[in-house]
N, C-alpha and C positions, 0 to 999 in steps of 0.2 A: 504493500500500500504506500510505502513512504517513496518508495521506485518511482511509481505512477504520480503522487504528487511533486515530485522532484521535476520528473520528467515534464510534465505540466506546467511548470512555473519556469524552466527553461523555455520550454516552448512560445509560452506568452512571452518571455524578455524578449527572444530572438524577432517574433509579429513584432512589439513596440522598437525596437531597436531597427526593423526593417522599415516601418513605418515614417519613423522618424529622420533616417537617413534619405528615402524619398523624396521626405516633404525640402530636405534639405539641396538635395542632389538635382530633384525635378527641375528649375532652373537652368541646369547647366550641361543638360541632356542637347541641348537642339546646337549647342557649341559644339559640342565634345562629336557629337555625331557629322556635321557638318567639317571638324581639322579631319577627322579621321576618313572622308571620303575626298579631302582635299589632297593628304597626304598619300591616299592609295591611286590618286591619277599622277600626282608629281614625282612618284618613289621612282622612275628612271630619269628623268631633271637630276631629285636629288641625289643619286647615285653616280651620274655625270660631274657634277659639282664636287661631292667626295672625291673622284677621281683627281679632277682637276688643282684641288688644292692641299693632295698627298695626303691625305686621312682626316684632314683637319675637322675631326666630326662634329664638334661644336660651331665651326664657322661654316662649314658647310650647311646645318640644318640653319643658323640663322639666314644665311644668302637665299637659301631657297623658300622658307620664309618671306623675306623682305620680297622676293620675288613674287611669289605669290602675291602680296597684299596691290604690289603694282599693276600686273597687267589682270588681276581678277578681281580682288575684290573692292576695290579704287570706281574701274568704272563699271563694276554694278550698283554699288552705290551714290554714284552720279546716273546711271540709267533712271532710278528707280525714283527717284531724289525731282527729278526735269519731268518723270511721266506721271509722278504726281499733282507737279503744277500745273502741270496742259491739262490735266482731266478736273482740276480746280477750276480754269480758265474756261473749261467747256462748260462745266456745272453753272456756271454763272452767267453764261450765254442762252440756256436755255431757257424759253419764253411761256408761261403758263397759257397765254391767250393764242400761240402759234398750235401749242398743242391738242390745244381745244378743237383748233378748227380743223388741225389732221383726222381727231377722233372723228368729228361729225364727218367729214369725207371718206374715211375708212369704211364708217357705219352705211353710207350711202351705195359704197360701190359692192359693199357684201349682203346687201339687204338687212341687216343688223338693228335699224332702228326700230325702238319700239313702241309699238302704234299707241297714242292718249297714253306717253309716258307719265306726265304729272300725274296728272288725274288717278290713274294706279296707284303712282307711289303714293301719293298724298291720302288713298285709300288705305293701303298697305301700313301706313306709320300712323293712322287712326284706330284701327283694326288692332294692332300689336298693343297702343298706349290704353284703349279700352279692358284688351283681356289683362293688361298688366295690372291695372288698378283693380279688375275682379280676383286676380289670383290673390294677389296683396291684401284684398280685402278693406282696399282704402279707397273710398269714389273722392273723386273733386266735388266742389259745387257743379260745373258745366260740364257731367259724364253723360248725363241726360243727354245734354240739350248737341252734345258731340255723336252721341247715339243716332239723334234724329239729323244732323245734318251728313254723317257718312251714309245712312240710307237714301239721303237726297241724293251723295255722288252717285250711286249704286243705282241709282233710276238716269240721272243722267247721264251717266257712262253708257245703259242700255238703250236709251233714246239715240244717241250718236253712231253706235254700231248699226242701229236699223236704219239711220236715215244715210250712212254711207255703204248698205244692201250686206254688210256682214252680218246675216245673221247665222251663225252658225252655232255659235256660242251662249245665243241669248239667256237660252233656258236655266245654263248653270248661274249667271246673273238673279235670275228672277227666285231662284232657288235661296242665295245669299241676300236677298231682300227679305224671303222669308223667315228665315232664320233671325234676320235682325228685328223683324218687328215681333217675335217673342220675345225675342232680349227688351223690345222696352216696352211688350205688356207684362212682361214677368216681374217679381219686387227684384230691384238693385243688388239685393245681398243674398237672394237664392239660387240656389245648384243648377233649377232651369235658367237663369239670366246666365249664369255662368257657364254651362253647358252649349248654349245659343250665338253665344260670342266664340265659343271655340267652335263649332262647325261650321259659323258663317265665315271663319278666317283658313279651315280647312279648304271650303269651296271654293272659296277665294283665288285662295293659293294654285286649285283643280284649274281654275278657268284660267287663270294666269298663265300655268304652263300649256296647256291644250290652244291661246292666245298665242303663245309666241313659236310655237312648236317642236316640244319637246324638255324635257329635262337640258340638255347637252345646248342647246339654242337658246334654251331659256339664261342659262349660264352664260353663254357668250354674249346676247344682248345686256345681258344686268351689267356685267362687266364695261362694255364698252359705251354703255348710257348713264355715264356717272352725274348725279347733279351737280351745280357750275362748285357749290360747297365740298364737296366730297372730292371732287377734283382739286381742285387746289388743296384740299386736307392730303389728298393721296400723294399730288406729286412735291410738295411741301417737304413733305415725313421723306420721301424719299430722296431730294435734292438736298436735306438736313445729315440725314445719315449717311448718302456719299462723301459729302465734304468730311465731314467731319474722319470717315474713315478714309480719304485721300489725305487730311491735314497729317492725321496719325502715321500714314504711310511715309508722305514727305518729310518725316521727322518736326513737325511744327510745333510739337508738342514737349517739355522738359522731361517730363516720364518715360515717352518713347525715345529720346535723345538717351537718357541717362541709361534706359536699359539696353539701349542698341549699342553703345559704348563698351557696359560693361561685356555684354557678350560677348563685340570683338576683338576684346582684352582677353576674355576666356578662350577664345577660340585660336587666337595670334600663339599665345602660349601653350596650350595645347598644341599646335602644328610643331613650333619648336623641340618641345621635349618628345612628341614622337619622332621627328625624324633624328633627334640628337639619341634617345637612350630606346628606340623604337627595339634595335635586334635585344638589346640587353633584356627586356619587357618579354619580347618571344618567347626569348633562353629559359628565362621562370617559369612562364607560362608553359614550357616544355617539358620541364625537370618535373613538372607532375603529375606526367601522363606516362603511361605504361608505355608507349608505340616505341619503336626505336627512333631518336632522332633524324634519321635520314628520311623514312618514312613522312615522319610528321611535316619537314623542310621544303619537302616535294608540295605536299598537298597542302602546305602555305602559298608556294608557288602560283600551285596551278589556280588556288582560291585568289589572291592577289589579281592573277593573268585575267583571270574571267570576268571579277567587279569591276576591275579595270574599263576591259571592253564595254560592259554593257553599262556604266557609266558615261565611258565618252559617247558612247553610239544616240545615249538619251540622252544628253545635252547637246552633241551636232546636231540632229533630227530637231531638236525642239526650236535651236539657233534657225536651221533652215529651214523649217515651217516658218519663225516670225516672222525671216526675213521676205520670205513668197507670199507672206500675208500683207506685208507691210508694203509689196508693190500692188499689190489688190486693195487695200484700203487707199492708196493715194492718187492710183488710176478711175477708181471709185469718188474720187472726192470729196474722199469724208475728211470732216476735220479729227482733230487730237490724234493722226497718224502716228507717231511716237508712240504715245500712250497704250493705242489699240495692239502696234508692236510687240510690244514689252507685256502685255497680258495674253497676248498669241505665244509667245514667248513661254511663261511662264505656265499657263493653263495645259500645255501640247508635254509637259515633263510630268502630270500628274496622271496616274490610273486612272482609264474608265472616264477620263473625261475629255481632254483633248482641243485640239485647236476651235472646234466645230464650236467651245462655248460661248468664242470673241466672235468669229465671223459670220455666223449664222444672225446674232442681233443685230449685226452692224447690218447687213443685210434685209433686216426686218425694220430697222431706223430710213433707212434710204428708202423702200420702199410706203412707209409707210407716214412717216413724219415730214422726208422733203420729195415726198412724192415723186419720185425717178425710180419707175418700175424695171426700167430696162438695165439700169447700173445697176438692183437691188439681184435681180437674177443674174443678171453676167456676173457678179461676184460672188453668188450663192453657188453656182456653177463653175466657177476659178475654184472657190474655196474646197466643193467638193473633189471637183477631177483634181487638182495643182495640188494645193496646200494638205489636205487631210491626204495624200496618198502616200 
């Protein structure tokens, strides 16, 4: 017994002890991962450099080092740095009243628009505030008197259908008329009012989609029928949160400075002390494995040779997608070319996702916002045959 609780209270230290290290190490994981794949593309550089300055392994890991910071990680962080402010520079160009009126011409040219929109909504957000103060169980003074004028719209939404020959629909209208005039012969605070208000917003809802046709239809006009409020609320929220995560990008921020700093401090010395005491690191790491060292030397080798490869092969590919992207976005005539670059760039080295993230919207931006169908698909078609291949 004393075994078992021994063994148990080891156990837990080593959890806390793991835990804690973690919490402490997690920080320094996206450094330490980052030299260690810098130094597995540079270990024939630095081998070269060794060579050349007769063993000098201390000076050799720094030269290769400094080297590295120069032609790598110098101008990524000026890429990254300039494609933040062009996508600030665009954010701020973009016009809420230009956009407005691409929606309505989108909606026109897909038949999208949807028919006595007000009138709906304005039904819809009556409907919702009525059953809400039933569920709650709190009337306003003017629940009544909002009772009897949504039945008003609900006859004159049906008058308008028939005098423009859609009557297809009528019946389920006249059916939510019904419904509402038990809601306000029934008392205010019983199960029948409240039972009446929720099937006539059922119906509602029935005639709504069977109106616009379909579930799948009914989604895409609600979408693209945003009121003038909701629109500016939408694209507001979203031109608030790109800046603000372009600023963070662009380092405009003392927290993302200070912590981009320390990292490339972690990571500058990291690359250091691997390529300076890297074999000494192996040797240990070797001395306590069973395999014979020559064995083990090999299959460092051939693992080395391979990450190697299919590291550069994923960073070339991804360079030369941007760069194929980046003659398609500028022959396209989009603006913040750079920008789009460097996210073609970036997006084309990640799983499962791929260059198609950048150029398929920029695609859907041209076509759809400055209206030039013919650039939207000549680039949709670059980007599929050219760039994604």
């Amino acid at each position: 017994m004393s075994r078992m609780v021994s063994f148990l209270v080891l156990l837990a230290i080593i959890v806390v002890i793991g835990i804690f290290f973690y919490r402490v190490m997690a920080s320094f994981f996206v450094p330490l991962f980052l030299a260690a794949v810098l130094v597995t593309i540079f270990r024939p550089v630095h081998e070269r450099i060794l060579a050349r300055l007769k063993n000098g392994r201390r000076r050799a890991a720094l030269a290769t080092t400094a080297l590295i910071l120069v032609i790598v990680l110098a101008p990524i962080i000026t890429i990254v740095s300039l494609g933040a402010l062009e996508g600030s520079r665009l954010l701020g160009r973009v016009n809420v009243g230009t956009l407005r009126d691409r929606v309505v011409s989108m909606r026109a040219a897909f038949g999208l628009n949807i028919p006595f929109n007000e009138q709906i909504k304005s039904i819809e957000r009556t409907l919702d505030r009525l059953l809400n103060d039933s569920t709650n169980s709190q009337f306003p003074l003017n629940h009544d008197e909002s009772l009897r004028r949504v039945t008003g719209q609900i006859v004159q939404l049906h008058r308008e259908l028939l005098d423009v020959g859609d009557d297809r629909f009528t019946a389920q209208l006249v059916e939510v008329k019904n419904q509402l005039d038990m809601a306000v012969e029934a008392e205010t605070s019983s199960l029948e009012h409240h039972a009446a208000l929720q099937e006539s917003q059922r119906l509602f809802d029935d005639f709504k989609i069977m109106l616009l046709g379909g579930l799948v239809r009914t989604w895409l006009k609600e979408t693209l029928n945003p009121s003038d409020d909701e629109l500016q609320r939408q694209v507001s929220q979203v031109l608030l949160s790109a800046r603000e995560q372009l600023l963070t990008l662009g380092g405009a921020t003392t927290a993302f400075l200070a912590k981009l700093v320390v990292g490339l401090l972690i990571m500058t010395v990291s690359m250091f002390f691997f390529f300076a005491d890297g074999p000494n690191m192996i040797e240990s790491v070797m001395a306590l494995t069973p395999l014979d060292d020559r064995y083990e030397r090999e299959m460092l080798e051939e693992f080395a040779k391979v990450t190697r490869s299919v590291l550069i092969a994923t960073l070339l590919s991804a360079f030369v997608q941007g760069v194929l992207a980046g003659f398609g976005y500028y022959f396209a005539g989009l603006k913040a070319v750079f920008l789009l670059t460097c996210l073609t760039m970036i997006c084309a080295i990640i799983p499962f996702v791929g260059s198609p993230v950048v150029w398929l919207p920029a695609s859907l931006w041209l076509f759809a916002y400055e209206e030039r169908p013919v650039a939207a698909v000549v680039l949709a078609l670059y980007g599929a045959i050219v760039v994604a291949q």
